[in-house]
C-alpha positions as CSV (number, residue, x, y, z in Angstrom):
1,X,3.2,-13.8,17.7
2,X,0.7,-13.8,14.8
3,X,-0.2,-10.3,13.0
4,X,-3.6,-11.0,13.9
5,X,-2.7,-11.1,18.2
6,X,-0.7,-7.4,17.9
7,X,-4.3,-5.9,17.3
8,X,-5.1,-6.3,21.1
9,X,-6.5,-4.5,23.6
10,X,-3.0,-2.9,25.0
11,X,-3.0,-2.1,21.0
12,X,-6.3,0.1,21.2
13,X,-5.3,1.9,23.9
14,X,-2.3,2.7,22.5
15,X,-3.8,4.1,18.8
16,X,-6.6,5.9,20.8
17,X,-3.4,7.7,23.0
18,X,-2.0,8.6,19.6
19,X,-4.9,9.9,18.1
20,X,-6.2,11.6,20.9
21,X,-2.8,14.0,20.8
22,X,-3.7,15.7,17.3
23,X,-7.6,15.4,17.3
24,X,-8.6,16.5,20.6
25,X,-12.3,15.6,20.0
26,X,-11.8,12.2,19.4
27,X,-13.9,9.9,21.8
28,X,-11.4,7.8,22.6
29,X,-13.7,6.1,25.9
30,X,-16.6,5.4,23.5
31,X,-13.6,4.0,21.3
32,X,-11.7,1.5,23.6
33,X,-15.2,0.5,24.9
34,X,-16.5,-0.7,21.6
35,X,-13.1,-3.0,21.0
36,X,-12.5,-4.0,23.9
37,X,-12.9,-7.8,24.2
38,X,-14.7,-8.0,21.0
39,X,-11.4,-8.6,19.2
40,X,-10.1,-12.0,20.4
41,X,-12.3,-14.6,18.6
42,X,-11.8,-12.8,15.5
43,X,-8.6,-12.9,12.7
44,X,-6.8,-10.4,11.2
45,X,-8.6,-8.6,9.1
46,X,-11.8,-9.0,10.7
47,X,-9.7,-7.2,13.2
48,X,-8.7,-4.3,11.3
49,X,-12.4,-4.0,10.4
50,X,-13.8,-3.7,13.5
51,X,-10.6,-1.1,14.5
52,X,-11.9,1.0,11.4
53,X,-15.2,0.2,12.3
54,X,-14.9,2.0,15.7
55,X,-12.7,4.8,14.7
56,X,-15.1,5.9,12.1
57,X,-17.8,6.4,14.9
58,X,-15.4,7.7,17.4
59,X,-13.7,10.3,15.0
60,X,-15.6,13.7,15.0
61,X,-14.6,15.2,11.8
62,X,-15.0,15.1,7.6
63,X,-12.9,12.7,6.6
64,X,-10.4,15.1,5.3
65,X,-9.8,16.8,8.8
66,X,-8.8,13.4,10.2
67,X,-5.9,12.2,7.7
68,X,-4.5,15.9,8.1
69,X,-4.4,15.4,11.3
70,X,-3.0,11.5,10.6
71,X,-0.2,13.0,9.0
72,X,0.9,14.5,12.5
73,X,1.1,10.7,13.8
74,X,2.8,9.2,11.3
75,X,6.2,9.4,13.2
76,X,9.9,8.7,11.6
77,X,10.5,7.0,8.4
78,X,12.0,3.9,7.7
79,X,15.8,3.6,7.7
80,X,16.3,0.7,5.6
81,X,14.3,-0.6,2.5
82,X,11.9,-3.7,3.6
83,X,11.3,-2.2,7.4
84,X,7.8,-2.0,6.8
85,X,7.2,-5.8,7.8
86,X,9.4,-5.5,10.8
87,X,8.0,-2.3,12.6
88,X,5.0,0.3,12.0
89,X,2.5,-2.4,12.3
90,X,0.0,0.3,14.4
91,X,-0.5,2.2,11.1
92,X,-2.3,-1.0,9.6
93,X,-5.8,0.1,10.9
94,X,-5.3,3.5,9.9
95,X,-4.2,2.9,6.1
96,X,-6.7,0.3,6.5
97,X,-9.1,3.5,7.2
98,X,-8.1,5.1,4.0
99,X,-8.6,2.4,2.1
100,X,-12.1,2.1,3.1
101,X,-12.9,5.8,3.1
102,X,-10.1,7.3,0.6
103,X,-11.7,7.8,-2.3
104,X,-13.6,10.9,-0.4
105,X,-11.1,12.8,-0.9
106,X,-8.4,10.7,-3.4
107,X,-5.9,13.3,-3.9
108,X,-5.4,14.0,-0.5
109,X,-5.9,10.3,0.1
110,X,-2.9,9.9,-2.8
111,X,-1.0,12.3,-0.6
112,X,-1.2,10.6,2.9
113,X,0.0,7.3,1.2
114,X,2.7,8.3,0.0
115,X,3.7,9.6,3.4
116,X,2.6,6.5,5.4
117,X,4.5,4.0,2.5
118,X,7.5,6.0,4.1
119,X,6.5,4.0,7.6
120,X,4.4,1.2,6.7
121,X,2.9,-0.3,3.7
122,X,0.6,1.5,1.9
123,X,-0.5,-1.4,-1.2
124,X,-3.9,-2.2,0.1
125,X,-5.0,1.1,0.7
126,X,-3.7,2.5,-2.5
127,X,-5.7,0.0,-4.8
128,X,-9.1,1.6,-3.6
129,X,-8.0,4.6,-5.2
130,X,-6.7,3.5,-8.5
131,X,-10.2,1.2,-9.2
132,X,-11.9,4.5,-8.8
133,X,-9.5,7.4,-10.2
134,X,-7.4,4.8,-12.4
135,X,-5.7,7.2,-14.6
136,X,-4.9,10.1,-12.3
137,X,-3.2,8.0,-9.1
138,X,-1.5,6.1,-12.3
139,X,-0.1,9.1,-13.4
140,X,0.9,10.4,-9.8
141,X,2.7,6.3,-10.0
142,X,4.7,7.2,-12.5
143,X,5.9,10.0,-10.9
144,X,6.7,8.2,-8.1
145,X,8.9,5.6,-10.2
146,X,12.1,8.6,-9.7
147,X,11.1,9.6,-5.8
148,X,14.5,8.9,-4.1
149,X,13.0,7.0,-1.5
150,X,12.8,3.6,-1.6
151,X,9.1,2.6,0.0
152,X,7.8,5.2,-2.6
153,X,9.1,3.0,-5.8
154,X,8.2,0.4,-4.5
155,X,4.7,1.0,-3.8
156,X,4.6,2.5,-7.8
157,X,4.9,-1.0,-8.4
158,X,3.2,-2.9,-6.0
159,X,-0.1,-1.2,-5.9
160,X,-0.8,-1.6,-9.8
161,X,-0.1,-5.5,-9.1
162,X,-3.0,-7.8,-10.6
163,X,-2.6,-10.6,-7.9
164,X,-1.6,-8.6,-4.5
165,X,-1.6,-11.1,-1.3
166,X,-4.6,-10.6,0.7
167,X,-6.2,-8.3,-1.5
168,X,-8.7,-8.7,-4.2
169,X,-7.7,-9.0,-8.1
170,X,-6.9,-5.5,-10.0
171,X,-6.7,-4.9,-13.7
172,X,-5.2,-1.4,-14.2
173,X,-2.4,-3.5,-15.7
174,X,-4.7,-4.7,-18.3
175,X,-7.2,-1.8,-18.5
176,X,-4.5,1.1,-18.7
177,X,-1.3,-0.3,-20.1
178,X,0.4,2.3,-21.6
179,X,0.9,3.8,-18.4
180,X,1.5,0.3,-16.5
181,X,4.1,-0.5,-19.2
182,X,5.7,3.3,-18.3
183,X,5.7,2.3,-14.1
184,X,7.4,-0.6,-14.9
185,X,9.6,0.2,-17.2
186,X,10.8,3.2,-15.5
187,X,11.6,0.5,-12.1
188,X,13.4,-1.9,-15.0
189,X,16.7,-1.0,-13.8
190,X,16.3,0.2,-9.7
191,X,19.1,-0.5,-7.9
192,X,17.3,-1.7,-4.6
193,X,16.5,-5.9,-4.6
194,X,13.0,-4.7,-2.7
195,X,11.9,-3.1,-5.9
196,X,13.3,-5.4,-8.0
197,X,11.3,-8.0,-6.7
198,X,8.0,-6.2,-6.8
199,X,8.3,-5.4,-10.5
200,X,9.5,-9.0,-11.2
201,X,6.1,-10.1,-9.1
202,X,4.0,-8.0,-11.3
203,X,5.2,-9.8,-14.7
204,X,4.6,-13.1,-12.8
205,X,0.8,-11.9,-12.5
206,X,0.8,-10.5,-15.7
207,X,2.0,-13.6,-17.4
208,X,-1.2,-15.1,-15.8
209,X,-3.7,-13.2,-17.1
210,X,-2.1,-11.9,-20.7
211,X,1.4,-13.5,-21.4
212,X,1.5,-11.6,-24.5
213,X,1.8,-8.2,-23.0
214,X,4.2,-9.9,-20.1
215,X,6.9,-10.9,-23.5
216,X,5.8,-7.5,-24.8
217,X,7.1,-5.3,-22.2
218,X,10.4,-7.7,-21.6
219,X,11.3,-7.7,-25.1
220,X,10.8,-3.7,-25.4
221,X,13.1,-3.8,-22.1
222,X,15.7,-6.0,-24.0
223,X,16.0,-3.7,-27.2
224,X,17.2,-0.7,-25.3
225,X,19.9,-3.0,-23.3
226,X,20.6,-5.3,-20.3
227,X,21.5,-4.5,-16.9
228,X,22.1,-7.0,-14.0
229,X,18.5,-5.6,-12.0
230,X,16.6,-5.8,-15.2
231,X,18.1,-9.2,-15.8
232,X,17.1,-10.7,-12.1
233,X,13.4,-8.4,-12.8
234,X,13.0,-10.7,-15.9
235,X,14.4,-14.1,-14.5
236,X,12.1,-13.6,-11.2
237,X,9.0,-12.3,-13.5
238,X,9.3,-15.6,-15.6
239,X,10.2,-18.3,-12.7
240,X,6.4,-19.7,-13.2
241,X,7.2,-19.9,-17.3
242,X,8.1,-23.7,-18.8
């Protein structure tokens, strides 16, 4: 099955169900109406769109009263570190609803991520926040860089990426270094492979746009020691370099 075909019309049915059970006003007919068989011709994003499209019409409160109340949906976290792309693909639409409406209330917005990161990805969402409030959710990153679990690293790292898949180009890295050089370098030695490979990724994109701040950070890394993750980070952050 392609992503795309899980956002069908046994899929909206489904979300408006799960919604409907902690925001009792939610008009889940005029909902299911306006997506149903308006979906097929279209791909996945366009998809997503017309999900978030519909639940912003169909929702009856601020903004803020419906991710509280998302945060009562959210459901178990993930057991093992890269889950996110095998299960919790019904959360898309609604981080896909933060990032188009986050930033009216970021902190909370900063909040709700770090929950739904816990169940399903929460890199797209999380970039709308740091183009707008770059050094605060960059500061709330850093913290993030020591959070035991696993999808909360992770997405530390992957969110302040220049060149995220599917997703447009961001320059925190460049416009607020210090404190990109302090996210990395803080993931330099994590013990989980799924970070690693996020915090390699990032030098890869960094070595596209400014290679002299990718040697910068990896020779500051080298001064204070080696370690086999940091060693793999480097390697799989220079694979592209002749």
């Amino acid at each position: 099955m392609k992503h795309k075909d899980y956002y069908n019309e046994e899929y909206i049915h489904y979300l408006s169900k799960k919604i409907g059970t902690v925001i009792e006003a939610f008009d889940s007919e005029n909902f299911c109406q306006t997506l149903t068989g308006n979906l097929e011709d279209k791909e996945l994003f366009e998809r997503l769109d017309c999900i978030v499209d519909a639940l912003n019409k169909s929702l009856p409160r601020s903004y803020t009263e419906n991710i509280k109340a998302f945060f009562k949906i959210l459901g178990p976290k993930l057991e093992q570190s890269q889950g996110m792309f095998n299960i919790g693909w019904w959360l898309w639409p609604i981080g896909r609803y933060v990032e188009r409406y986050g930033n009216e209330d970021w902190m909370l917005s900063l909040a709700f991520l770090k929950e739904l990161t816990k169940r399903f990805t929460g890199e797209y969402a999380i970039r709308s926040l740091l183009r707008e409030h770059p050094k605060e959710v960059m500061d709330e990153l850093i913290n993030w860089t020591k959070e035991e679990n696993v999808h909360v690293r992770r997405l530390a790292s992957e969110g302040v990426r220049i060149r995220l898949p599917w997703s447009q180009n961001l320059f925190v890295a460049l416009d607020e270094f210090e404190r990109y050089y302090c996210i990395l370098t803080n993931l330099k030695d994590d013990p989980e492979k799924f970070v690693q490979k996020s915090v390699g990724n990032n030098l890869n994109d960094l070595y596209k746009y400014n290679p002299q701040k990718a040697d910068f950070i990896i020779n500051e890394w080298v001064k204070s020691g080696q370690s086999k993750a940091q060693n793999w980070i480097i390697k799989h952050g220079r694979r592209n370099q002749k």
